[in-house]
TORVEXLUM-451652 format. One record per residue (C-alpha): residue in three letters; x, y, z. Coordinates in nm, 3 decimals. Layout:
N
<r ALA <X Y Z>>
...
//
This chain:
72
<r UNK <9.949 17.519 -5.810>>
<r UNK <10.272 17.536 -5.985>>
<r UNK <10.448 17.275 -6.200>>
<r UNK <10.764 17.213 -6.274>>
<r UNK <10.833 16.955 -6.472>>
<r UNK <10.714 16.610 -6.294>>
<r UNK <10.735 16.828 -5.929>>
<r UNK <10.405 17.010 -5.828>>
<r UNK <10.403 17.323 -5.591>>
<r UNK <10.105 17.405 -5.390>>
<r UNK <10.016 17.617 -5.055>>
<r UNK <9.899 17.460 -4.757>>
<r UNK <9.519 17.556 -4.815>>
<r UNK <9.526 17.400 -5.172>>
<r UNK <9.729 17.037 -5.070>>
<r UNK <9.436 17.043 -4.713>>
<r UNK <9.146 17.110 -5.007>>
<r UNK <8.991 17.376 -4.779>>
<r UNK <9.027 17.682 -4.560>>
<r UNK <9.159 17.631 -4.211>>
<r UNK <8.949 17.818 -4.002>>
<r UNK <9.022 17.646 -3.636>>
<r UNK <8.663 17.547 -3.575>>
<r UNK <8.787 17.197 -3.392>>
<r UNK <9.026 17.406 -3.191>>
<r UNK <8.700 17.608 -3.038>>
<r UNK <8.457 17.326 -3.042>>
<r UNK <8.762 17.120 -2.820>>
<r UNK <8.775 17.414 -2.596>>
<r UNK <8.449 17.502 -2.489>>
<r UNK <8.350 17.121 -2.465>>
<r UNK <8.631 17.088 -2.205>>
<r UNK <8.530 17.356 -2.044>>
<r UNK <8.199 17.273 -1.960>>
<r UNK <8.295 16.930 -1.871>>
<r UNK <8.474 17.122 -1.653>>
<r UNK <8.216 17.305 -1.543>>
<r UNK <7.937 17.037 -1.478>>
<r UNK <8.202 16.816 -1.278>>
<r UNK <8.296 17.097 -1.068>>
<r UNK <7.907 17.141 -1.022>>
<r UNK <7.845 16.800 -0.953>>
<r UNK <8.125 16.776 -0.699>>
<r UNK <8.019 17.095 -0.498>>
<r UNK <7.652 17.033 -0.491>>
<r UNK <7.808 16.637 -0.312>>
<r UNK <7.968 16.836 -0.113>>
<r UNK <7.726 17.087 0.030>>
<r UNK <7.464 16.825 0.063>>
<r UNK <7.647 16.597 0.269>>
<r UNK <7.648 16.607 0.622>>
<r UNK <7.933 16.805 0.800>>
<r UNK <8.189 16.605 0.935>>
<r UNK <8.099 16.302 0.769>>
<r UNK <8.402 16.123 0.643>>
<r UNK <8.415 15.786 0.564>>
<r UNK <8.539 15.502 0.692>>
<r UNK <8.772 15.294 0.471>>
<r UNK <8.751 14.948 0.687>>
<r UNK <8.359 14.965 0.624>>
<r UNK <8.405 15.064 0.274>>
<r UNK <8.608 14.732 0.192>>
<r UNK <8.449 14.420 0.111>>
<r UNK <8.542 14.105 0.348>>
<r UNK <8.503 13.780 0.119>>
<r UNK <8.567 13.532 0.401>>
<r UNK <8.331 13.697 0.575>>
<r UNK <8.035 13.466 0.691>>
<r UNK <7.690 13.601 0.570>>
<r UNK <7.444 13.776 0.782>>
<r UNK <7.156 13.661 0.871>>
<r UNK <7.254 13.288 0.896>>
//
C-alpha cells in the first residue's frame, strides 16, 4: 500500500483482502457438470425402460374440465 498524500495505492490482492485462487470457478464447474451428468442419467435410464414405440398421446394427456365425471 502506497500513499500519496490523501490518495492510497494498493494491488488487487490487498483492496480483495485475500489471495484469488479460483476455487468458486472449479466448485461452479464440476457441480454443473454432474448435474449434467445425473440428468443425462436420469433421462437415458426413462428412456431404456420404457416400452419401444410408446409415444404419447397429447389429446389423453390434456385435462377436459367440462368433462362430466366418471362413474356417475
Amino acid at each position: 500500500m502506497i500513499r500519496h498524500g490523501e490518495e492510497v495505492e494498493m494491488s488487487t490482492e490487498e483492496a480483495s483482502g485475500g489471495q484469488k485462487r479460483g476455487i468458486v470457478r472449479y466448485v461452479l464447474l464440476i457441480s454443473t457438470a454432474l448435474a449434467i451428468i445425473a440428468l443425462s442419467i436420469i433421462w437415458m435410464t426413462g428412456a431404456a425402460t420404457s416400452p419401444e414405440g410408446s409415444t404419447p398421446n397429447p389429446a389423453e394427456a390434456t385435462a377436459n374440465p367440462a368433462a362430466e365425471p366418471e362413474g356417475d
